[in-house]
Steps between C-alpha positions, in 0.01 A plus 500: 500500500506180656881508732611121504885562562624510864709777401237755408335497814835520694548825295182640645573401806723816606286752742610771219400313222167389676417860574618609134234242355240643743541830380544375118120409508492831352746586204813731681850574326778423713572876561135467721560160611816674719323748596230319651688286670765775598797303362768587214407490171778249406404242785161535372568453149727191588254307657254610205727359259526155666091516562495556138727202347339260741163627330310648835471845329386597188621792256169756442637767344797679379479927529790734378607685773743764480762296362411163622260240465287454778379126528192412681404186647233336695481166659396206315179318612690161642355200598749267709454135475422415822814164465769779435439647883647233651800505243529913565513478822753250546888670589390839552400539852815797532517651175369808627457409836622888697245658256226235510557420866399921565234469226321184707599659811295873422212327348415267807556811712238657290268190445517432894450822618205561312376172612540625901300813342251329418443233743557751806227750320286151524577436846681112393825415528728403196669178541867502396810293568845616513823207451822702601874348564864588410703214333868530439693339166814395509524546150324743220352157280385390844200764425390361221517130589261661806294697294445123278420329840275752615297530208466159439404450885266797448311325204445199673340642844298743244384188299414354829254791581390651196146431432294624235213698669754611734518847644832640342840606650779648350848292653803728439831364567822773433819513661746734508855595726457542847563892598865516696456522842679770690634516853435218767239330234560161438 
């Protein structure tokens, strides 16, 4: 299925929903679909349902089960044209940013760590950089008119270096509230 809506890719998009496809590479009911991912069977089915009318699943099979139907689905083969990215992309940097944010956050911790692993075990040295600072918004749009800014600034200094035969580095940018400080902290 070629996906050339904006919309269908921002369905995927969810960290539930990407994981749900993952494990849909192989037919599953909804019934194993929560267990799988340890979550209610109503949360999972929701999200199934809206997978399904934007056309990312597929119905497989229909079983009689004591009482019910049971309805399994697998994921449909997509192909994404490449011009919709852009499009999908655009407005929903937050949309599931607590989730995502923890989702990014884990996997570097994993990716990086394994990294050290390795390069330690090989006696080199993994080169990393870290950008860290606290910014404070008057207002709650003033984070999104700061998230625009920063991305766009982003894609410009990554245009600037980004070279095809290039060795590759993954650039994650998140933000998130600043724990309260307690005591004499300031």
């Amino acid at each position: 299925m070629l996906v050339e809506e904006p919309e269908k890719v921002r369905v995927a998009l969810s960290p539930i929903r990407r994981r749900m496809l993952e494990l849909l590479r192989e037919p599953a009911s909804a019934t194993q679909l929560a267990t799988a991912l340890e979550l209610p069977r109503q949360r999972v089915g929701y999200h199934l349902r809206e997978l399904e009318k934007a056309g990312l699943v597929e119905l497989v099979e229909e079983r009689q089960r004591r009482g019910f139907t049971e309805r399994i689905f697998r994921a449909a083969t997509l192909v994404i044209d490449p011009a919709v990215m852009g499009q999908a992309f655009t407005g929903i940097q937050d949309q599931y940013a607590a989730e995502h944010l923890v989702e990014v956050a884990a996997g570097t911790v994993r990716d990086v760590a394994r990294m050290q692993s390795t390069a330690d075990a090989d006696g080199k040295r993994l080169l990393t950089f870290t950008l860290e600072t606290e910014v404070r918004f008057a207002e709650p749009g003033d984070v999104h008119r700061f998230t625009d800014a920063l991305t766009e600034a982003v894609r410009q200094v990554v245009e600037q270096f980004d070279t095809d035969n290039g060795r590759p580095y993954r650039l994650i940018a998140g933000g998130h509230p600043a724990p309260r400080r307690t005591g004499g902290e300031s």
